[in-house]
C-alpha atoms as one frame of an Amber mdcrd trajectory, in Angstrom:
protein
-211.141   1.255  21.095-209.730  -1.233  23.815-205.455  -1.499  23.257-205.077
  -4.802  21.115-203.969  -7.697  22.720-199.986  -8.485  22.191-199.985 -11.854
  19.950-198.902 -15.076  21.522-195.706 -16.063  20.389-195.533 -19.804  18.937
-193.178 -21.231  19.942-190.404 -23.048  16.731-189.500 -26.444  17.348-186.200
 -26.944  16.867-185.416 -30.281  13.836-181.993 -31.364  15.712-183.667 -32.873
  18.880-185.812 -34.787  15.712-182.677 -36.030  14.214-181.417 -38.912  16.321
-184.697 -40.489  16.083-185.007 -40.168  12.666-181.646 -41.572  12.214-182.240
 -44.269  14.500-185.193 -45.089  12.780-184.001 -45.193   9.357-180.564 -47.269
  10.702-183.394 -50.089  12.370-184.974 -50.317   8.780-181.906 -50.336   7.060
-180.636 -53.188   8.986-183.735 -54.955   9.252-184.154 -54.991   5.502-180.545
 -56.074   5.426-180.626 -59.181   7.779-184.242 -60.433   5.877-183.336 -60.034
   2.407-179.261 -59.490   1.919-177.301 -62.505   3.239-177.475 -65.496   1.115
-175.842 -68.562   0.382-174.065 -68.401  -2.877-176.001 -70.624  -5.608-173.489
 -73.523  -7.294-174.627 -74.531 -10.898-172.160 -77.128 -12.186-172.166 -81.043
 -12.895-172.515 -83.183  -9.738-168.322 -84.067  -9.301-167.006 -80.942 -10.187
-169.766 -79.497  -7.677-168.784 -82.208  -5.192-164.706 -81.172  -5.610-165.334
 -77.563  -4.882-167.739 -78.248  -1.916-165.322 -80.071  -0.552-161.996 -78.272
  -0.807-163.670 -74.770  -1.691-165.374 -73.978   1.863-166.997 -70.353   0.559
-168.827 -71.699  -2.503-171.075 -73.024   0.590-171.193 -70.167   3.184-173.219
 -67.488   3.660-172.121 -64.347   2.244-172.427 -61.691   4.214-171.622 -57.823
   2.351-171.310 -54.870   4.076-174.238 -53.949   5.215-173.837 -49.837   4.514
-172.920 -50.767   0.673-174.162 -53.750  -0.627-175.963 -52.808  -3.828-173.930
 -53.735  -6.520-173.165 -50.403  -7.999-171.539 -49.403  -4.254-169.882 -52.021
  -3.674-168.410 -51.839  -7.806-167.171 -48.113  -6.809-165.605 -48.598  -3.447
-164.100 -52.039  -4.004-161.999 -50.027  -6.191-161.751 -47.656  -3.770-161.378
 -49.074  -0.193-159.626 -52.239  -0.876-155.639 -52.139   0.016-152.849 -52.133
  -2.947-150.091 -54.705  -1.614-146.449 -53.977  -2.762-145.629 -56.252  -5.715
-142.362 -56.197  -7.416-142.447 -57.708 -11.101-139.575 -59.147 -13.075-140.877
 -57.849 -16.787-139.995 -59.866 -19.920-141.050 -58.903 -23.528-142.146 -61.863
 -26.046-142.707 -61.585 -29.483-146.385 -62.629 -30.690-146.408 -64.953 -34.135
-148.183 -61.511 -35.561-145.216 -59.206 -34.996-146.936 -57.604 -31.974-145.172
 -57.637 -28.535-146.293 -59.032 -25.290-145.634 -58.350 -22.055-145.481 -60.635
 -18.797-144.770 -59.454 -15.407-143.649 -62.453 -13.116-143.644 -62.085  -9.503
-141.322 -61.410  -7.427-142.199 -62.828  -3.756-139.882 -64.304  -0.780-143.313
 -66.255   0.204-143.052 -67.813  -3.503-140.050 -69.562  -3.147-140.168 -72.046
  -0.408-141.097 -74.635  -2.884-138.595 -77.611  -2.613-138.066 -77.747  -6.528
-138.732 -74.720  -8.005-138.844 -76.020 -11.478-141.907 -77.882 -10.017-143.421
 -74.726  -8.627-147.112 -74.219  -9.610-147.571 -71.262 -11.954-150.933 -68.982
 -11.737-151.626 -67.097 -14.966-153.380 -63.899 -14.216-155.225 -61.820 -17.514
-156.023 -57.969 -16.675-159.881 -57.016 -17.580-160.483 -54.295 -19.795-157.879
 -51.458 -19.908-155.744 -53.424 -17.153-152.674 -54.305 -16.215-150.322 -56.090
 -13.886-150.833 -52.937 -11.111-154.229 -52.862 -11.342-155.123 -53.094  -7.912
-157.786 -56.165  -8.113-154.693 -57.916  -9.770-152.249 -56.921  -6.932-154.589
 -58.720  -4.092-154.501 -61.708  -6.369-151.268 -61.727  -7.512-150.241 -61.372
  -2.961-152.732 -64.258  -2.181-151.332 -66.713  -4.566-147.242 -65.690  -3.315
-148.561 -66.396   0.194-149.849 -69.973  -0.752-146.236 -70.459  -1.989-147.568
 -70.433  -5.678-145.133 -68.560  -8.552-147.696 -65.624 -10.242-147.242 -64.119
 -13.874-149.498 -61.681 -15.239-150.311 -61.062 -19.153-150.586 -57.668 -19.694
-152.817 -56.788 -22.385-150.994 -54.895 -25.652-150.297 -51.509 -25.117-151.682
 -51.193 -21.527-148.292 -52.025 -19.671-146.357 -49.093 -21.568-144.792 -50.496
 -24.030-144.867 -49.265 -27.386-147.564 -51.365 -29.689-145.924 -52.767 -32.809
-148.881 -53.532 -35.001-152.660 -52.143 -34.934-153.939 -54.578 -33.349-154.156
 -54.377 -29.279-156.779 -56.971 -27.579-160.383 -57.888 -27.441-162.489 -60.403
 -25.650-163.167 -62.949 -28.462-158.997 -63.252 -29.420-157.197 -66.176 -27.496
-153.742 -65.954 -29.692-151.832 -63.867 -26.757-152.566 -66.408 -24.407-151.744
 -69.476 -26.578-148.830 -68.056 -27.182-147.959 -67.001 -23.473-148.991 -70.518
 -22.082-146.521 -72.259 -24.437-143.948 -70.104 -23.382-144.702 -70.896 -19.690
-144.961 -74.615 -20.364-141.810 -74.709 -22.252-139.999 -72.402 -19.239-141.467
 -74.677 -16.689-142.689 -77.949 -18.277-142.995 -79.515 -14.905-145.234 -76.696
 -13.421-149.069 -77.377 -13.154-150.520 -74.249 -14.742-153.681 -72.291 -13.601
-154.973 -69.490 -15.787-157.430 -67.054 -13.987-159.202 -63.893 -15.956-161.058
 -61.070 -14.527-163.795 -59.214 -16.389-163.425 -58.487 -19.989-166.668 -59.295
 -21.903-168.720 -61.134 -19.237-170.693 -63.380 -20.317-172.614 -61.610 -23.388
-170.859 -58.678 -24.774-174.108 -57.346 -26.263-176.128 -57.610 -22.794-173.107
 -56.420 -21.027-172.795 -53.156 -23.339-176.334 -52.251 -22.974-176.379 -52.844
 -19.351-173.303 -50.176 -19.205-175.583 -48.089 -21.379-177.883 -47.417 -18.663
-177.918 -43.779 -17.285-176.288 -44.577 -14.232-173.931 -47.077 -15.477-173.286
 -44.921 -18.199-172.211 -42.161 -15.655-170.367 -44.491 -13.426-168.639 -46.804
 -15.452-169.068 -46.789 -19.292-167.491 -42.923 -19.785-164.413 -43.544 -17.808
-163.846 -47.172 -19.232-164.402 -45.471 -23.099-161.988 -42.957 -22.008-159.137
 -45.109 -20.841-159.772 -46.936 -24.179-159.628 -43.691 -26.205-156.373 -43.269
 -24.489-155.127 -46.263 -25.642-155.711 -45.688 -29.204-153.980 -42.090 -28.609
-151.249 -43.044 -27.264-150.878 -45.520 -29.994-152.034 -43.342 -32.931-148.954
 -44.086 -35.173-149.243 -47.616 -34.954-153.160 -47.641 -35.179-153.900 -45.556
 -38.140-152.801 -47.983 -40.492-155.467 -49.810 -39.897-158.562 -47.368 -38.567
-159.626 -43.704 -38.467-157.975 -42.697 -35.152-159.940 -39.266 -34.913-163.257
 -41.265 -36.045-162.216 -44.002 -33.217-161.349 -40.886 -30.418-164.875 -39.802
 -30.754-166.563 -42.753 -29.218-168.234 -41.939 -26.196-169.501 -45.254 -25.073
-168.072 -48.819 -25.140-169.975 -50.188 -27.810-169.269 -47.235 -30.040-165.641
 -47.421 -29.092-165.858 -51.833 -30.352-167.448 -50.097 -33.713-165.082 -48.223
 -34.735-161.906 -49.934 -33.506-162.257 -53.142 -32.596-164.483 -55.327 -35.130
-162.636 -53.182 -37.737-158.907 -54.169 -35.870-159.653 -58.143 -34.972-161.615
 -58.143 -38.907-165.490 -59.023 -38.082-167.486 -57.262 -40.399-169.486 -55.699
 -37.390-169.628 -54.833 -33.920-173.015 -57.142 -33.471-170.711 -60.252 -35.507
-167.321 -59.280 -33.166-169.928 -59.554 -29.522-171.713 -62.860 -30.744-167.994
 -64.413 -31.362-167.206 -62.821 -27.943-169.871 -64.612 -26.351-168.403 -67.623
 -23.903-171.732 -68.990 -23.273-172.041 -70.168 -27.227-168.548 -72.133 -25.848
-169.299 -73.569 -22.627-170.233 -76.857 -23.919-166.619 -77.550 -25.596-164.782
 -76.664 -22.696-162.922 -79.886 -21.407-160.783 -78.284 -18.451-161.956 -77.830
 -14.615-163.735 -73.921 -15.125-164.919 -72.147 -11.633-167.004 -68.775 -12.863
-168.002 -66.149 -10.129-170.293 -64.252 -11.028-172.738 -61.254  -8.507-176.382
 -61.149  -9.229-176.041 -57.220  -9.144-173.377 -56.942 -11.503-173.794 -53.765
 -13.494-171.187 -55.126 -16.018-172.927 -58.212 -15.947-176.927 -58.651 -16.218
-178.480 -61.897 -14.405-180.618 -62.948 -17.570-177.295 -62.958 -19.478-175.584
 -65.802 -17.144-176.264 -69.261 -18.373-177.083 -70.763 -15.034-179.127 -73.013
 -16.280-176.322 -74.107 -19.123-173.934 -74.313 -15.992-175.758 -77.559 -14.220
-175.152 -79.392 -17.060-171.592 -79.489 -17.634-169.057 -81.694 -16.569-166.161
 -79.172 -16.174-167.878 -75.520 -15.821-168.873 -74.511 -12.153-170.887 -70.847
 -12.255-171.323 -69.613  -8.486-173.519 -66.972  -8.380-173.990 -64.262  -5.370
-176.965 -62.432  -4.557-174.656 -59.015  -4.468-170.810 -58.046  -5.149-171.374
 -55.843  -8.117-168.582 -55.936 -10.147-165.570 -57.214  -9.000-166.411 -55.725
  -5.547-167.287 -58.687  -3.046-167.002 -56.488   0.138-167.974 -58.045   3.389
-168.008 -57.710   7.038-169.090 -54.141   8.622-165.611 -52.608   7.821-164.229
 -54.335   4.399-161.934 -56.385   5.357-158.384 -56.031   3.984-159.644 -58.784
   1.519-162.823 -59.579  -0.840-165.137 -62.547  -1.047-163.407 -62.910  -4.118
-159.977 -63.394  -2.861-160.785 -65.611  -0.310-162.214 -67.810  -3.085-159.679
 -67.419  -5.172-157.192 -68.550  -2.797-158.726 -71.629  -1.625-159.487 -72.335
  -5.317-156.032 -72.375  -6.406-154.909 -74.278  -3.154-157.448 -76.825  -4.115
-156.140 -77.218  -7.724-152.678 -77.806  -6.948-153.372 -80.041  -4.054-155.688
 -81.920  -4.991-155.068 -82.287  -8.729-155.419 -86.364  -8.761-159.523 -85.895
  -8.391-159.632 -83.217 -10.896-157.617 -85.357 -13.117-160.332 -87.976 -12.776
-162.748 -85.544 -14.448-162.995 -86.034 -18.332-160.515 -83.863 -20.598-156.708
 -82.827 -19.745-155.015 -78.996 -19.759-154.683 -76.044 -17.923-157.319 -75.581
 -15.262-158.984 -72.063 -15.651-160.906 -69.553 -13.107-162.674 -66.799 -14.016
-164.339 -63.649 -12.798-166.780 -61.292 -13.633
């Protein structure tokens, strides 16, 4: 027999040298999906002169808006808004008031340089600013609003909800989205401190725009993971932390075994704010049954994407048709995220409407006055 022939070797192809052209491939799709379906002009659903007011004196309800292009589906941009965005230094002044119930309230007023300018300070305009759920004056979200409106010269107070800011809680009863009394009673106390001050009241998150929706959209595996666990278990902290108070009113170990938001409104707060169920406490929680009584210039932003907040849950529709409730709705931001440019930029889509918003109020409050009703004006975001 003939010696066998040695075997060829084959030669192994390395996969680095493949890399960079995969990459560069994948970055080319990635952007061209980006430029042909991300950027769009926000959509404005409101009555034609409150429409007219904010296209006028509101320049980003009409511009393009542009997210970043490496995180703009809403869950990424809901995560690293909260994340990436900066925490300005704010120094609060902190005074305790006395709710008509016995409970205690607690508003942190600003404390800016920038602020005080104002020729009459008695004259000052005030912005109102209501946490979302679980929040407080620091929250960071707050902070960048709270810095915007001291650099328009504007004097900032924040409501903290009961309990979250601290302080001990002096009746069962903490907040919820469908209860207005703790910021009836902090607006007269505003008014009567500054009765010459134009007042604007702006609230973040906190129910969206149907409880129910909202709850089941959190309810979806990845929300759940992301976002409904860690919000139940800052609200289970609550409720510990206030166990003395609490239990005269609820089972506090029933209450501390709620693993989801809705579970968590179940047991503590239809049963605390006295609806006879959680389904009764979300449909009285609901804004959109409201949004045809409201008689006070409203601007609403609101992201497509919102994993709080579902799209078939925002009354868009509802929105064209009133006189003083403007909805602008982008195609992505998540949830209070709004991250643009292709590094963030130290502020948010949201911030940059907010500030030109509130700047538009107080400047230009003889056209809003001409719009039917009287009152606070209000802004809110989802």
């Amino acid at each position: 027999m003939g010696a066998e022939e040695p075997p060829v070797p084959v030669p192994v192809l390395s996969p680095l040298p493949l890399l960079p052209p995969l990459l560069a491939a994948a970055t080319t799709a990635l952007l061209g999906y980006y430029w042909a379906r991300v950027p769009r002009r926000p959509l404005l659903a409101a009555g034609p002169r409150l429409r007219a007011f904010l296209e006028q004196h509101c320049p980003a309800v009409g511009e393009t808006f542009y997210p970043t292009p490496w995180c703009f589906e809403g869950r990424l941009q809901t995560v690293l808004g909260a994340l990436l965005l900066a925490r300005p230094p704010v120094s609060y002044r902190s005074e305790a008031l006395r709710a008509p119930d016995g409970g205690q309230l607690i508003l942190d007023w600003a404390e800016d340089a920038d602020s005080n300018w104002h020729p009459d300070p008695h004259a000052c305009p005030t912005v109102l600013l209501i946490p979302g759920l679980t929040g407080s004056s620091q929250a960071a979200y707050l902070l960048r609003l709270v810095h915007r409106a001291s650099r328009a010269g504007y004097r900032s107070v924040v409501l903290n909800h009961r309990g979250c800011r601290g302080e001990e809680l002096l009746t069962p009863r903490t907040f919820c989205a469908s209860n207005t009394e703790d910021l009836e009673t902090a607006i007269a106390h505003i008014n009567r401190r500054y009765p010459q001050a134009p007042l604007l009241a702006v609230g973040v998150s906190l129910g969206g725009w149907d409880p129910d929706a909202s709850a089941a959209s959190l309810e979806q595996p990845l929300n759940n993971l992301l976002f409904n666990q860690r919000l139940t278990a800052s609200l289970r902290c609550l409720i510990s932390r206030h166990r003395a108070a609490i239990r005269e009113k609820v089972d506090v170990e029933h209450v501390l075994q709620a693993r989801t938001i809705r579970e968590f409104d179940k047991r503590y707060t239809a049963q605390a704010f006295g609806y006879r169920s959680c389904r009764e406490y979300y449909q009285a929680a609901s804004p959109a049954r409201w949004l045809h009584r409201v008689r006070v210039p409203v601007l609403c932003l609101n992201a497509s994407d919102d994993p709080f907040s579902p799209l078939h849950a925002i009354p868009v529709e509802a929105a064209r048709h009133l006189p003083h409730v403007a909805l602008l709705l982008t195609a992505h931001g998540g949830h209070l995220g709004f991250l643009e440019g292709l590094c963030p930029r130290p502020g948010s889509y949201m911030e940059r409407l907010f500030a030109q918003f509130i700047s538009a109020v107080f400047e230009h409050r003889e056209e809003l006055q001409q719009l039917e009703g009287d009152g606070a004006v209000g802004q809110g975001a989802a």
